[in-house]
C-alpha positions as CSV (number, residue, x, y, z in Angstrom):
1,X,-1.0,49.9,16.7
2,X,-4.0,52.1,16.4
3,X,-6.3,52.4,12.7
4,X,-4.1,55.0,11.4
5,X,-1.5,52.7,11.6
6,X,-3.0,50.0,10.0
7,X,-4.5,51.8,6.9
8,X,-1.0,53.2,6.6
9,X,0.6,49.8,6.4
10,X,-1.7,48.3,4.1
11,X,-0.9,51.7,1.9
12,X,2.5,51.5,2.1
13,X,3.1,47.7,1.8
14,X,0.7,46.9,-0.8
15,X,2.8,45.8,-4.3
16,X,0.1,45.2,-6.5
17,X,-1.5,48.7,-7.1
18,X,-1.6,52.1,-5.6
19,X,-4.3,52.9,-3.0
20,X,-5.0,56.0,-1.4
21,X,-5.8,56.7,1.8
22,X,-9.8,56.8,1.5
23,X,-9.2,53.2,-0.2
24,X,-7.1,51.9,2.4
25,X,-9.6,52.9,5.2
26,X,-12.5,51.3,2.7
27,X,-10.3,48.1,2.6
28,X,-9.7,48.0,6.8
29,X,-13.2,48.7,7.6
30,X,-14.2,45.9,5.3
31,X,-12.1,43.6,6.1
32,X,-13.4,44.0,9.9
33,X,-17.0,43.9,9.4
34,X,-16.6,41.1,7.4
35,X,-15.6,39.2,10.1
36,X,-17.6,40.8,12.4
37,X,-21.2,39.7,10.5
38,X,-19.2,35.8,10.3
39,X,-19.0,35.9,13.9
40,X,-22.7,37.2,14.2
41,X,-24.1,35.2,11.6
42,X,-22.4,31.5,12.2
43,X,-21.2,31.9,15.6
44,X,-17.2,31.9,14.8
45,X,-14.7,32.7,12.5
46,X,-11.7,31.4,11.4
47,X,-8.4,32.5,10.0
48,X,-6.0,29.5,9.2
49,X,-2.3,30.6,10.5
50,X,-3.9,33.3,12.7
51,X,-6.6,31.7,15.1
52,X,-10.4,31.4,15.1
53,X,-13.5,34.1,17.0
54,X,-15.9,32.3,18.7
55,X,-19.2,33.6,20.0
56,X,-20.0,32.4,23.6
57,X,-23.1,32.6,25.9
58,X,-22.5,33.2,29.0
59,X,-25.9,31.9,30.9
60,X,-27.7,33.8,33.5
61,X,-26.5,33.6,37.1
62,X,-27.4,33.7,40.8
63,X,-23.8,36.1,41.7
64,X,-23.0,38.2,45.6
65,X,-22.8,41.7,46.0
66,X,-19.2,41.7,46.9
67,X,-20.2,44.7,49.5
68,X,-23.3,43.3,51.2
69,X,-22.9,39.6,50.8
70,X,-26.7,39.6,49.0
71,X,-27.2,37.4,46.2
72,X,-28.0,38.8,42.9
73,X,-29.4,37.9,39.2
74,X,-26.7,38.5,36.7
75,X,-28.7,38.6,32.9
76,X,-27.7,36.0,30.6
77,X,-24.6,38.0,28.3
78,X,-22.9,37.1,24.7
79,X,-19.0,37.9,24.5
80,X,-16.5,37.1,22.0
81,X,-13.8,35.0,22.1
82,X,-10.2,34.5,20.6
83,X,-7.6,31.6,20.3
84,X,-4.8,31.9,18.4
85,X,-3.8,29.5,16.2
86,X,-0.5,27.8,17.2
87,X,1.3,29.8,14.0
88,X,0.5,32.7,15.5
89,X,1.3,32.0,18.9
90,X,4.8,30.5,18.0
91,X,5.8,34.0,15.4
92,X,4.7,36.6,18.4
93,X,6.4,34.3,21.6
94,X,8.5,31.5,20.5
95,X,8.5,28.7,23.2
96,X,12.8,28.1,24.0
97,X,13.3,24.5,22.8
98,X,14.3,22.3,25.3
99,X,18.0,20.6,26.1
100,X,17.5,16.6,25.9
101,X,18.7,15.2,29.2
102,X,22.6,13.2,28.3
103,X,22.5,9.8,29.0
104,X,25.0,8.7,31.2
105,X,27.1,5.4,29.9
106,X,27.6,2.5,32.3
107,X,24.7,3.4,34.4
């Protein structure tokens, strides 16, 4: 799904009033830098039913050229993180639900 897509859907399936397309781009770019600034400002943000973004720190490393064998410094980076909250995870890829094992009488 690209942008496009998304301001289209939140046109098209919003009930409650009638947005045009410079609204529905206005509406997706907020909604994103919203949680962009969380995720800069407190470290994480979370989105119950959907999962949480985490800031991490990755420290700086000793790591090996993989061509020469030579160590080098790696600087200290910052990356962003998502898990998915178990809703989420369970309405894109349901898990199969498992047979119980029969018990066999007179055993």
């Amino acid at each position: 799904m690209t942008k496009t897509d998304f301001v289209r859907r939140i046109r098209t399936e919003t009930t409650k009033a009638t947005l045009t397309q410079e609204a529905a781009t206005e509406i997706a770019d907020l909604v994103f830098d919203t949680i962009k600034t969380a995720i800069k400002d407190e470290q994480s943000f979370r989105f119950p039913g959907f999962g949480t973004f985490n800031l991490k720190n990755r420290p700086a490393r000793t790591g090996r050229n993989p061509q020469t064998g030579k160590p080098i410094k790696i600087k200290e980076s910052h990356t962003v993180t998502f898990r998915p909250a178990s809703k989420l995870r369970e309405d894109v890829a349901p898990t199969p639900k498992r047979k119980k094992a029969a018990k066999k009488k007179g055993a």
